[in-house]
DOLODREN-726170 format. One record per residue (C-alpha): residue number from 1; z, x, y. Coordinates in steps of 0.02 Angstrom, whole numbers, plus 50000, padded with zeros to 5 digits. Layout:
  resi      z      x      y
   NUM      Z      X      Y
...
//
This chain:
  resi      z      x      y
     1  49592  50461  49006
     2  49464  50587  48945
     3  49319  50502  49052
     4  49464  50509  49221
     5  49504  50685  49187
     6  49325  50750  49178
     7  49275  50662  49343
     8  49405  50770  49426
     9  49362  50948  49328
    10  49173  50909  49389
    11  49212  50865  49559
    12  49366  50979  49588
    13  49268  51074  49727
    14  49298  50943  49835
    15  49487  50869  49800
    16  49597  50887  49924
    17  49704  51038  49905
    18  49880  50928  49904
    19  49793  50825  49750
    20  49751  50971  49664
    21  49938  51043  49688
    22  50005  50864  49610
    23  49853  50849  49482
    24  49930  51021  49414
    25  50127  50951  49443
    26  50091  50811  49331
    27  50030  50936  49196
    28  50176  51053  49196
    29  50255  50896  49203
    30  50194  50828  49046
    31  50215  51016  48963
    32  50391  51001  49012
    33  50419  50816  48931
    34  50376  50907  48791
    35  50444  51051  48790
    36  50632  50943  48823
    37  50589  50860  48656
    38  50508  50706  48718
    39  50412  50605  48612
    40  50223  50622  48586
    41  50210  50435  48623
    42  50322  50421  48793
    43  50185  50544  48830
    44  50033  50431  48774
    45  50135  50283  48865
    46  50159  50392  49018
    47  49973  50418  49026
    48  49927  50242  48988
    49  50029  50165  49125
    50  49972  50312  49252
    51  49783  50279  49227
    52  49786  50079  49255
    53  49785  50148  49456
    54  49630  50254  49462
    55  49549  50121  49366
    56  49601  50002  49524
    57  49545  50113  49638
    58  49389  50130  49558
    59  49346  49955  49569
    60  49424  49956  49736
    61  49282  50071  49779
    62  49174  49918  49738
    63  49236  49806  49868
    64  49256  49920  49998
    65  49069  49945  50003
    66  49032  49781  49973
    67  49118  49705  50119
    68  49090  49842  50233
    69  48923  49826  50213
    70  48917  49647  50310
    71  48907  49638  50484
    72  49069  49519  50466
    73  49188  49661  50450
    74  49133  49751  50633
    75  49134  49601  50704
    76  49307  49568  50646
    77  49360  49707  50676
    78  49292  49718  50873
    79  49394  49524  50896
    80  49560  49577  50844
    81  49575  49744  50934
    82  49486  49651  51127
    83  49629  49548  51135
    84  49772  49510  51264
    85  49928  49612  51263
    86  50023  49425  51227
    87  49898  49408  51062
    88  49887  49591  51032
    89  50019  49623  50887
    90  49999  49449  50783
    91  49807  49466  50757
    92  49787  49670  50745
    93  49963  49655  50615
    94  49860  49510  50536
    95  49700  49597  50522
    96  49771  49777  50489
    97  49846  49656  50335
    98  49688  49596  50286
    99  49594  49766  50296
   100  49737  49844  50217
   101  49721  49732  50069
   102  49533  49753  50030
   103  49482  49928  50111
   104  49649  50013  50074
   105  49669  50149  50209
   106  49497  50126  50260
   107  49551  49975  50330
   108  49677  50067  50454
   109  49538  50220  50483
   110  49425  50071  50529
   111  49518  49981  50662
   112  49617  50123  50758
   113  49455  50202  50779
   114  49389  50061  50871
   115  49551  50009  50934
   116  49576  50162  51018
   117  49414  50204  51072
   118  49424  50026  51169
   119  49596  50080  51244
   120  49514  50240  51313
   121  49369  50135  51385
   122  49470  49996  51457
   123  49644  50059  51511
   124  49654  50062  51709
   125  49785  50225  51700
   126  49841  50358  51589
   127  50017  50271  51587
   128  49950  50095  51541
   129  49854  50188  51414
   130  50002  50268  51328
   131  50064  50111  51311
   132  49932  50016  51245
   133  49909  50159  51133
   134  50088  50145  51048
   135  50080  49959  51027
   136  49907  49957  50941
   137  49947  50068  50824
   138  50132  50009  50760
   139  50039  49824  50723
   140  49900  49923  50635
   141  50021  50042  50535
   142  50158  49866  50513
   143  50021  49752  50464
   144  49955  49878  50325
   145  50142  49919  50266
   146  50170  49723  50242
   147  50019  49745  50121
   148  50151  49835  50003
   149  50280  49689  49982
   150  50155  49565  49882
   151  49960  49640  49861
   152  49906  49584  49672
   153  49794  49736  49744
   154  49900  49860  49792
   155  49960  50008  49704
   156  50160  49962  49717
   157  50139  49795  49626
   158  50033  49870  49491
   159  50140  50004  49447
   160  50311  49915  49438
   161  50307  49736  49367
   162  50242  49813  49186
   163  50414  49927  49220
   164  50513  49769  49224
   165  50508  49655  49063
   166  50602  49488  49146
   167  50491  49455  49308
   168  50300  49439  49342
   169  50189  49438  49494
   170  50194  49269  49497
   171  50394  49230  49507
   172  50392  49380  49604
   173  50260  49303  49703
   174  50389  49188  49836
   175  50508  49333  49851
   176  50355  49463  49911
   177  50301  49342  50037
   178  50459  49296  50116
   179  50488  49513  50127
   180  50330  49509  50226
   181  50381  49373  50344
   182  50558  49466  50381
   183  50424  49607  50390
   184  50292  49536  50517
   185  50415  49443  50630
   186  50529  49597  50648
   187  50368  49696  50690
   188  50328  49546  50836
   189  50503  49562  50905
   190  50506  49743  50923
   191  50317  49739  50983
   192  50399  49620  51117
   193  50557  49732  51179
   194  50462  49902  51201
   195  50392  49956  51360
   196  50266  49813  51404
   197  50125  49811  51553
   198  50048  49676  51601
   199  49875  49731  51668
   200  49729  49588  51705
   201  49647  49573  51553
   202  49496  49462  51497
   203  49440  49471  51309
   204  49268  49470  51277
   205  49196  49317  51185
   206  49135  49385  50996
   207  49016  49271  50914
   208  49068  49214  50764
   209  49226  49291  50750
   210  49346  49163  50687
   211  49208  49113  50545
   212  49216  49317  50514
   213  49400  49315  50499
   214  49413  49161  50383
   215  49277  49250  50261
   216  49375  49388  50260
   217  49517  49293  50225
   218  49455  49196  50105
   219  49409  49370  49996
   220  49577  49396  49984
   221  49653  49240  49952
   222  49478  49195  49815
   223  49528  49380  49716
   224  49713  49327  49715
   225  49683  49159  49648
   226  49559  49179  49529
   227  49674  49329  49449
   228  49831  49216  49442
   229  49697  49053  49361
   230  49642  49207  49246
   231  49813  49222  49189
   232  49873  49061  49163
   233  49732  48968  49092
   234  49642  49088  48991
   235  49783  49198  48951
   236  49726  49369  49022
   237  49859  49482  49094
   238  49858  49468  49296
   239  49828  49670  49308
   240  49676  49664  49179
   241  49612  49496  49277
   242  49611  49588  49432
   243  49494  49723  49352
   244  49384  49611  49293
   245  49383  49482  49456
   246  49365  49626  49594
   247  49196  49686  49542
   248  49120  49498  49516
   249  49185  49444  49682
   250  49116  49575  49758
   251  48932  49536  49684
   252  48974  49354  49759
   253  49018  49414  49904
   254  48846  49519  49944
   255  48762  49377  49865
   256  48842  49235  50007
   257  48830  49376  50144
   258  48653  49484  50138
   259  48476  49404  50156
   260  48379  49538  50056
   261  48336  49474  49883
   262  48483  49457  49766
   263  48416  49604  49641
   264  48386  49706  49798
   265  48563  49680  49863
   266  48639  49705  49697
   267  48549  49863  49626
   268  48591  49949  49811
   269  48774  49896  49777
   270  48772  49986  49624
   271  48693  50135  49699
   272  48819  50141  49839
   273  48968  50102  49752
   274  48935  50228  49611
   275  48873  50378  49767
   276  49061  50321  49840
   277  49171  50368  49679
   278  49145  50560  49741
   279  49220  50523  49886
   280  49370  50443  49805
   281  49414  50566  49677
   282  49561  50657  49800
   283  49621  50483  49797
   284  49597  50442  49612
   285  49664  50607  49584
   286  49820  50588  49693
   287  49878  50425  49648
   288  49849  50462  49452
   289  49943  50626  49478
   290  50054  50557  49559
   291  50114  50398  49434
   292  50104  50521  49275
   293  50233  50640  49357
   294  50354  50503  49401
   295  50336  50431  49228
   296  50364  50601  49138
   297  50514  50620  49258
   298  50603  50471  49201
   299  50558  50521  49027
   300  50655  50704  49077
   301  50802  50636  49177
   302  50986  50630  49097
   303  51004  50423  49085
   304  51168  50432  48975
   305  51250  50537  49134
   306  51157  50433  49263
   307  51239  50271  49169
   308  51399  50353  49158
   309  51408  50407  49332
   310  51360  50230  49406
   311  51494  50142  49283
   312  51647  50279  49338
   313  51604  50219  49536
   314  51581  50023  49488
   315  51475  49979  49641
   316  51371  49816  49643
   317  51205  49784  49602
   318  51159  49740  49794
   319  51252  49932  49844
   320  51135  50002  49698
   321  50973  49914  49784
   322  51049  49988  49961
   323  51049  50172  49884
   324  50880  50172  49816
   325  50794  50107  49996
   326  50910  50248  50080
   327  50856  50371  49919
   328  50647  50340  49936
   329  50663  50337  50141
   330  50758  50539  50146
   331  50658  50575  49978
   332  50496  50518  50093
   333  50561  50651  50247
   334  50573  50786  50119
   335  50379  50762  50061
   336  50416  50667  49901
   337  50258  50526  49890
   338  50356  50369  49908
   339  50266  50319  49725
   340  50330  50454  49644
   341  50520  50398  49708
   342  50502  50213  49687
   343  50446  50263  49487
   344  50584  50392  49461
   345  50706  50274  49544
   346  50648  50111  49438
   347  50638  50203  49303
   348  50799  50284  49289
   349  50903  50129  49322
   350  50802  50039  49178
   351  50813  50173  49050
   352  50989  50210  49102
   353  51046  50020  49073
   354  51148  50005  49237
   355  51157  49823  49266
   356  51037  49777  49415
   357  50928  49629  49399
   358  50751  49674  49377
   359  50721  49563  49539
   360  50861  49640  49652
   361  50814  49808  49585
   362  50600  49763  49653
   363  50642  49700  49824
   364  50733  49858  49842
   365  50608  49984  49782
   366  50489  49852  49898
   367  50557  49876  50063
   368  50619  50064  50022
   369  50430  50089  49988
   370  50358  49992  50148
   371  50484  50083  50270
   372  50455  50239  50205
   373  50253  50212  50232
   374  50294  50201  50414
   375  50403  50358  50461
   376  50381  50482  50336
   377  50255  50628  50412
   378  50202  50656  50243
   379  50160  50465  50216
   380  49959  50454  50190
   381  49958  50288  50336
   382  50040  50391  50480
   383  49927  50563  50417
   384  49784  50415  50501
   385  49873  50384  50638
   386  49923  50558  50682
   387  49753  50601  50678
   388  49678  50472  50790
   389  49806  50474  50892
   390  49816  50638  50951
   391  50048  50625  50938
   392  50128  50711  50822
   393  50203  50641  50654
   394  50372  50618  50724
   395  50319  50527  50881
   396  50201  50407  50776
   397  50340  50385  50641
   398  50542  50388  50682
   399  50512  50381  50879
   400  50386  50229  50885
   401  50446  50139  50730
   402  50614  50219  50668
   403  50720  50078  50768
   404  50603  49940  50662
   405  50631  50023  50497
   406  50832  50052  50524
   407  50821  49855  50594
   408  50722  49804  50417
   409  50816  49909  50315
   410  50977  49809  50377
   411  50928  49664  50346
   412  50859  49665  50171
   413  51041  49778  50129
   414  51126  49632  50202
   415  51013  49519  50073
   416  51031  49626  49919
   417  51215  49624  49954
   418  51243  49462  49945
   419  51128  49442  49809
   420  51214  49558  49700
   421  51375  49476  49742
   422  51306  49322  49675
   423  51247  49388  49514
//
C-alpha cells in the first residue's frame, strides 16, 4: 500500500483532476469509517481488497506494451474495421472484445481511431457517413462492455468473487459466458434494425490477418487457461495466478513475435513497460480510489435497517437482482463510477444478510455494470467515444444504445425473476 500511495504523491502533477478528487474521497472516506467507530481492521481489509486492482493494472501495463509492440495488433486492427457493412458488427464487437480484454481502453482508443479515420476516407456522403459512424462505434463500445460479464482480467470479476464466499470464477465461469452471448447477439440484432445503407463496398485483402487474429486470440484464451490450471493443480488462488501468468506470457509473447535477440527484446520490454506506469497512475489512482471508497461505504452503511427494510417489503431474490441493475444504471446518470455502485450494492446485501444467492446477486451487479458502461456520460468507454466522435455523451449513450440496454436489461430481469422464484 505504502509503495501504491507514494507512486501517486510523486507523480500527482500529472493525475487527472477527477482521480485526484476520488483519491481524496476515499481518504475522508476512510477518516469517516473511523470516525463512525469502525474497526481498525475493516480498514486494513478495505485497503487490502482495494489494492489487488492497481496491482492488475500494473501488470496490465505489461501486456499492453508487449502486444502493441507487434505488428500483429495494427494489422488486426486495420482487418476488422475494412470490412462489409453485413460483417461489420460481428468482427469489430469480436475484436473490440479481444482488445478490450488485453489493452483495456486502449483497445477501444485503438480501433475507433482507425475505424473512424477509414469512415472519413471511404464514405461516399456525409449521410452514409453518419451512419457508418453510429454502427462502428456501438460494436466497438458493445464488444468492450461484453468484456465485463466474464474477463479473469477485468476489474468487475476481480473485485467481486472474493466478496462472495459460495461461488468462484470458475462455476461462475458458464453463467458469464452465456451473459455475453445474450449480450453480443442482442448487440447484432439491434446493429441489424437501425438505419442501414448499403453502399458498394470491397474490403481490402490484409496479409496475414486471420493468423493475426488467432494470435491474438490465443493470448487471451493461453492467460485464461493457464490461471484456471494455476488454480486447480498447484493450488494458487485464480486472482494471484493471474498476477503471476500476465507478466510471463507477455515475455513469451515478445519472445514468439520480435526477431531482435531475446535479451534485446526483453530488457526494452522492461524499459517500456516500467516508462508506461507514469502514464497509468490516473488510472491506478482512479480505480484504487475508487474500490477503497466503496468498501469503506459498506463498512459505514446501516445493514440492520437495510435488512429490516427488505424483510418488512418481502420481495424476491430475482426483484432484489432487478433493483440493483435499475440502482447502478440511475446511480451511473448521476456520476457515481459504476464500481463504486456495484461494491456498495454487493456489499450491503451481503453484510445486511438479505437472502439473495451469491450467484443471482453477480449476474445482477454483471449486467447492471455492463449497461451502465454504455450510456452513462460519465462512463470512462463513452468519455472515448465522445471524443473521437465528435457527438455528444447523450447521442453516443441513451440515443444510439439506450433501446439495447432497456432490451438487455429486460431480459436478464426476466431471468433473475425466474431464478429467484426457483430458489
Amino acid at each position: 500500500m505504502v509503495l501504491i500511495v507514494s507512486h501517486i504523491l510523486l507523480c500527482w502533477h500529472s493525475v487527472r483532476s477527477n482521480s485526484k478528487i476520488m483519491f481524496l474521497l476515499a481518504i475522508l472516506s476512510g477518516l469517516l469509517l473511523i470516525l463512525a467507530g469502525g474497526e481498525v481492521e475493516s480498514l486494513a481489509l478495505a485497503a487490502s481488497r482495494a489494492l489487488y486492482l492497481p496491482a492488475l493494472l500494473t501488470v496490465m501495463a505489461i501486456l499492453r506494451v508487449a502486444a502493441t509492440r507487434s505488428k500483429i495488433v495494427s494489422t488486426a486492427a486495420h482487418f476488422l474495421v475494412t470490412q462489409s457493412p453485413s460483417r461489420r458488427f460481428a468482427l469489430l464487437a469480436s475484436g473490440s472484445h479481444i482488445f478490450g480484454i488485453l489493452l483495456n481502453l486502449g483497445g477501444i482508443q485503438l480501433l475507433l481511431t482507425i475505424a473512424l479515420s477509414q469512415r472519413n476516407r471511404l464514405a461516399p456522403t456525409h449521410d452514409i457517413g453518419e451512419v457508418q459512424g453510429q454502427r462502428i462505434t456501438n460494436a466497438v463500445l458493445r464488444g468492450f462492455g461484453a468484456t465485463i460479464l466474464w474477463s479473469p482480467m477485468g476489474l468487475a470479476i476481480n473485485m467481486l468473487i472474493p466478496m462472495m464466499p459460495s461461488i468462484d470464477y470458475i462455476s461462475y465461469l458458464p453463467y458469464g459466458l452465456g451473459l455475453t452471448v445474450i449480450f453480443f447477439v442482442l448487440g447484432w440484432i439491434f446493429d441489424r434494425l437501425e438505419n442501414t445503407v448499403h453502399p458498394t463496398f470491397v474490403p481490402p485483402t490484409h496479409e496475414g490477418a486471420g493468423l493475426a487474429m488467432v494470435a491474438l486470440l490465443g493470448l487471451v484464451l493461453s492467460i485464461t487457461g493457464l490461471s484456471a490450471v494455476s488454480e486447480a493443480l498447484i493450488g494458487i488462488p485464480l486472482r494471484a495466478a493471474i498476477l503471476i501468468v500476465i507478466p510471463l506470457v507477455a515475455v513469451l509473447w515478445v519472445l514468439l513475435t520480435e526477431r531482435q535477440p531475446f535479451s534485446n527484446s526483453l530488457t526494452s520490454l522492461a524499459r517500456e513497460g516500467f516508462k508506461a506506469l507514469p502514464d497509468s497512475t490516473s488510472e491506478i489512482c482512479l480505480i484504487g480510489a475508487s474500490a477503497f471508497l466503496g468498501f469503506t461505504v459498506v463498512e459505514i452503511l446501516p445493514v440492520d435497517h437495510l435488512r429490516k427494510l427488505f424483510e418488512s417489503v418481502s420481495i424476491s431474490p430475482g426483484a432484489v437482482g432487478c433493483i440493483v441493475i435499475l440502482l447502478m444504471t440511475a446511480a451511473g446518470q448521476l456520476g457515481l463510477s459504476p464500481m463504486v455502485s456495484a461494491l456498495v450494492c454487493t456489499g450491503a446485501i451481503i453484510s445486511s444478510g438479505i437472502d439473495v444467492p451469491d450467484l443471482i446477486l453477480m449476474i445482477a451487479v454483471m449486467c447492471g455494470w455492463s449497461g451502465t458502461m454504455l450510456i452513462s456520460p460519465f462512463a470512462s468507454p463513452l468519455a472515448i467515444a465522445v471524443a473521437l466522435t465528435g457527438k455528444p455523451a447523450h447521442e453516443v449513450g441513451l440515443k444510439w444504445n439506450g433501446s439495447f440496454v432497456v432490451c438487455y436489461y429486460l431480459v436478464i430481469m426476466i431471468v433473475l425473476l425466474i431464478a429467484g422464484a426457483m430458489t
